[in-house]
ChimeraX commands (.cxc) that place a marker at each C-alpha (Angstrom):
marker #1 position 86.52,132.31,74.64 radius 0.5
marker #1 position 86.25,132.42,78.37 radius 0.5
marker #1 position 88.87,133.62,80.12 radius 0.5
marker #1 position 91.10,131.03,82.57 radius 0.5
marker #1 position 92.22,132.30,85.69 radius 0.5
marker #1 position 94.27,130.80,88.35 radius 0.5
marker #1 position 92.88,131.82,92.09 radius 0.5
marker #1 position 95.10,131.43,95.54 radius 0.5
marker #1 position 93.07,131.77,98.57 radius 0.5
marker #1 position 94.38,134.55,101.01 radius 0.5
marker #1 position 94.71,132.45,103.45 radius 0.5
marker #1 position 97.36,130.57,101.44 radius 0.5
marker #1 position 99.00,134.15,100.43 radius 0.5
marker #1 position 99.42,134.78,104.22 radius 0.5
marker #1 position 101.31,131.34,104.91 radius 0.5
marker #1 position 103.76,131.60,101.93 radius 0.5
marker #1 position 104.36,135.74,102.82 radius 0.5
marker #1 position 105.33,134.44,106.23 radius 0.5
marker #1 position 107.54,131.54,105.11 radius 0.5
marker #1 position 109.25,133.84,103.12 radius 0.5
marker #1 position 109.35,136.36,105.37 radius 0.5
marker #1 position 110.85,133.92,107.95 radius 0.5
marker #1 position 113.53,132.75,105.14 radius 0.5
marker #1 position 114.57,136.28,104.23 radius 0.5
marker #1 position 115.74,136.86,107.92 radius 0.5
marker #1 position 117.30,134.65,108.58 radius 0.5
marker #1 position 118.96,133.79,105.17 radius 0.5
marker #1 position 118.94,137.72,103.53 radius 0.5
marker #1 position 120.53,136.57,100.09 radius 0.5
marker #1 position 117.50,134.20,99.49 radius 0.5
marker #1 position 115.80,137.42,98.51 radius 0.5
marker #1 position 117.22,136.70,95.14 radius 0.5
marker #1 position 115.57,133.37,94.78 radius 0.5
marker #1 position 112.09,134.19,95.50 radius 0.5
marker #1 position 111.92,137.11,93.18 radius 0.5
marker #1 position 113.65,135.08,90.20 radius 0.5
marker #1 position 111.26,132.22,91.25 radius 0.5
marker #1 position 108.41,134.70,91.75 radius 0.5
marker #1 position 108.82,136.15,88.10 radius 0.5
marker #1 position 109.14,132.92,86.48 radius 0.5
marker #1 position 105.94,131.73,87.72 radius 0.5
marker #1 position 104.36,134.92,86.76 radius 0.5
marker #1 position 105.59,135.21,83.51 radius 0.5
marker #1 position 104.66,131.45,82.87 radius 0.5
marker #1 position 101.20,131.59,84.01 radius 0.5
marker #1 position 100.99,134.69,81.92 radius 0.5
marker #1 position 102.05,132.62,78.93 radius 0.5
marker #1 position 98.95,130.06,79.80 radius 0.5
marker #1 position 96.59,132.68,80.32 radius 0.5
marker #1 position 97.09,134.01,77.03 radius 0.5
marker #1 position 96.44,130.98,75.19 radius 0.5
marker link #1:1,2 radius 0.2
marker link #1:2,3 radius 0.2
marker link #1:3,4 radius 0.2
marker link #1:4,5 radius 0.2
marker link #1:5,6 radius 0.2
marker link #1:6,7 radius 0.2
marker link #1:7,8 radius 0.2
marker link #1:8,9 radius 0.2
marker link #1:9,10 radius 0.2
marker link #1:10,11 radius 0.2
marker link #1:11,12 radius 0.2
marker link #1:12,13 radius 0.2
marker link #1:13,14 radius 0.2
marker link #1:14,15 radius 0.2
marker link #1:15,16 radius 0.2
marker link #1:16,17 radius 0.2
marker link #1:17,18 radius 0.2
marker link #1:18,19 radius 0.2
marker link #1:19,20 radius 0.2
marker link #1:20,21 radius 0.2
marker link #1:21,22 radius 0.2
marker link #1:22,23 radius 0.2
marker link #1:23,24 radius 0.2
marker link #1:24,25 radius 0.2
marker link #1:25,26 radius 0.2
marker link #1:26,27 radius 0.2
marker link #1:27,28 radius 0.2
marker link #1:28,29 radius 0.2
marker link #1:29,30 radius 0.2
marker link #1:30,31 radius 0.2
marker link #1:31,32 radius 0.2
marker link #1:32,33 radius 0.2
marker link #1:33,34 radius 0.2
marker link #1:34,35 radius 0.2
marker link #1:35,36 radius 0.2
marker link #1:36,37 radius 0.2
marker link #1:37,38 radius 0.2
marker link #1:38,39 radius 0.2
marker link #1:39,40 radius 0.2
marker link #1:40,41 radius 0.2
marker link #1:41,42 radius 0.2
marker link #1:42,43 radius 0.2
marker link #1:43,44 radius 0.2
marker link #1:44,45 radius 0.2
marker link #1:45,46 radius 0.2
marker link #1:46,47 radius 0.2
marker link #1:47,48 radius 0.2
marker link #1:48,49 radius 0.2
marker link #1:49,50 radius 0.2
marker link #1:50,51 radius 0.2
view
């Protein structure tokens, strides 16, 4: 079976680590929220991939 991947361009990466980037200083605890949000992503699209 072929293995599925899911690709993000880096010029997408770039925009999102600057949004963040721009969120974190000026709103420090939302830290927090993209690393629980970050790991739940991961961990579901790790779920998919494995199927």
């Amino acid at each position: 079976m072929a293995k599925k991947s899911i690709a993000i361009s880096g010029t997408a990466m770039a925009i999102l680590a600057i949004i963040a980037g721009v969120l974190v200083l000026f709103w420090p605890s939302f830290v927090q929220w993209i690393v629980g949000i970050f790991l739940i992503v991961w961990g579901v699209l790790a779920l998919i991939d494995r199927r």
